[in-house]
N, C-alpha and C positions, 0 to 999 in steps of 0.2 A: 517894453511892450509885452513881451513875451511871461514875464513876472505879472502883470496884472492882467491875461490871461488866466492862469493859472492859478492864481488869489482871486478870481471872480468861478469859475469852477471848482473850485473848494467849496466858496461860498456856496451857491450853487448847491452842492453836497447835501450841505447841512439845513437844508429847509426842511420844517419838521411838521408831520402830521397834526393838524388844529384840534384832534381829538383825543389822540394816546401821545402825541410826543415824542412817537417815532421818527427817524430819519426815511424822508421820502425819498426816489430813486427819481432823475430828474425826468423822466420821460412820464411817470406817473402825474408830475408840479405841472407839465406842458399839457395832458389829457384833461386835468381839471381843470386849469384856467383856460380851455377851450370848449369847454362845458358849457353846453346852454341847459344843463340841468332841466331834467324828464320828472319831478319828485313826486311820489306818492306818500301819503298819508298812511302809517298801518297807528292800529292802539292796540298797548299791550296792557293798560289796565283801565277800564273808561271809569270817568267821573261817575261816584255815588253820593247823588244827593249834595251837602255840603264839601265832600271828603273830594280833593281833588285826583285826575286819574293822570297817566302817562301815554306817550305813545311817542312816537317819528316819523321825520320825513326820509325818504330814501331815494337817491336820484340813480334810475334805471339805466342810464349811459356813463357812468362813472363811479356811482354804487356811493357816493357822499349819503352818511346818515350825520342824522342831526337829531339829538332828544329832544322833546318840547314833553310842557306841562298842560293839562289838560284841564281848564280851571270850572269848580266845582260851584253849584249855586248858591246866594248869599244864603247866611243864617237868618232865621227868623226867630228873636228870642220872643219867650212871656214869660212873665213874672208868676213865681210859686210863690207862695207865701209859706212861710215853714212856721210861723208863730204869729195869730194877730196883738195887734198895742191894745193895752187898756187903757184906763184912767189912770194905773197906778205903774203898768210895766210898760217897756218899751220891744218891738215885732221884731222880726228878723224874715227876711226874702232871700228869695236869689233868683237868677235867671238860665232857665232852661232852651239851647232850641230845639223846637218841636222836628226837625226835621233829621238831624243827627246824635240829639240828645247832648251836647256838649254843657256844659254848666260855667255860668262864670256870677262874679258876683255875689259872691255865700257869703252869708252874715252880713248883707246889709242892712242897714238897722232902719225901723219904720218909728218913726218919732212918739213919741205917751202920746194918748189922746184926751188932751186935758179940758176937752168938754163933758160940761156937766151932764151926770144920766141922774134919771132915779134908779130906785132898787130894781125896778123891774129890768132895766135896760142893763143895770150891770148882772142880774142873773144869767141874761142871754147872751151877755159878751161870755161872760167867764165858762157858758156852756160849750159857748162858738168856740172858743180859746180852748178848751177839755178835749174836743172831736177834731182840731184842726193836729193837737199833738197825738193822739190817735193815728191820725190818719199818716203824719208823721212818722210814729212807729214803725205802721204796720207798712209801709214803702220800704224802711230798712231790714227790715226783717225780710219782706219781700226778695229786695235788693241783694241783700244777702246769701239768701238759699239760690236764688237763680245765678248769681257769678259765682257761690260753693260745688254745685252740684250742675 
């Protein structure tokens, strides 16, 4: 009897904090599990936008914190188009969200558009298709000096 006394307070001993993996002191193990936990909420980095933030709960009579995640709102992609299809070539897209700027989806490709034009119609594609790489350009170039500098 007296052996497993003393193999049950060993045990005892060795109960380990659920957060660092500390050895707890057993009068500490009896204050929490008698806890009816007081917790408050603090943030220590709040949600932006899509980007999620952090923060904890903390319980004011036994001082238990707990991390939690702070979840950030969904993305909303559109589609950019970086090159439109012609007759003769095939587009290229991707998808931006507007609200963090995250990109996924580069180089997807926009199928030839194998309907017939006349000349005129292909004038105004291949101009649309001149100003869309332009515009193109001038984003990286943009994009460039602003993360350079």
């Amino acid at each position: 009897m007296k052996k497993t006394k003393k193999l049950l307070s060993a045990l005892m001993a060795l109960i380990l904090c659920c957060m660092c993996f500390m050895p707890l002191p057993l009068n500490a193990v009896k204050a929490e599990a008698s806890c009816s936990h007081n917790r408050s909420f603090f943030v220590t980095r709040p949600a932006d936008g899509c980007i999620p933030g952090n923060g904890y709960y903390e319980c004011s009579v036994c001082g238990e914190h707990i991390e939690t995640e702070i979840a950030g709102s969904a993305h909303t992609f559109k589609w950019v188009v970086d090159q439109h299809a012609t007759q003769f070539t095939a587009g290229r897209k991707h998808q931006v969200c507007e609200k963090c700027g995250l990109v996924q989806n580069m180089n997807t490709k926009i199928p030839v558009n194998k309907q017939t034009k006349g000349f005129s119609d292909s004038i105004s594609q291949a101009i649309a298709d001149f100003v869309g790489v332009l515009k193109y350009i001038v984003e990286q170039i943009r994009d460039f000096f602003v993360n350079t500098f």
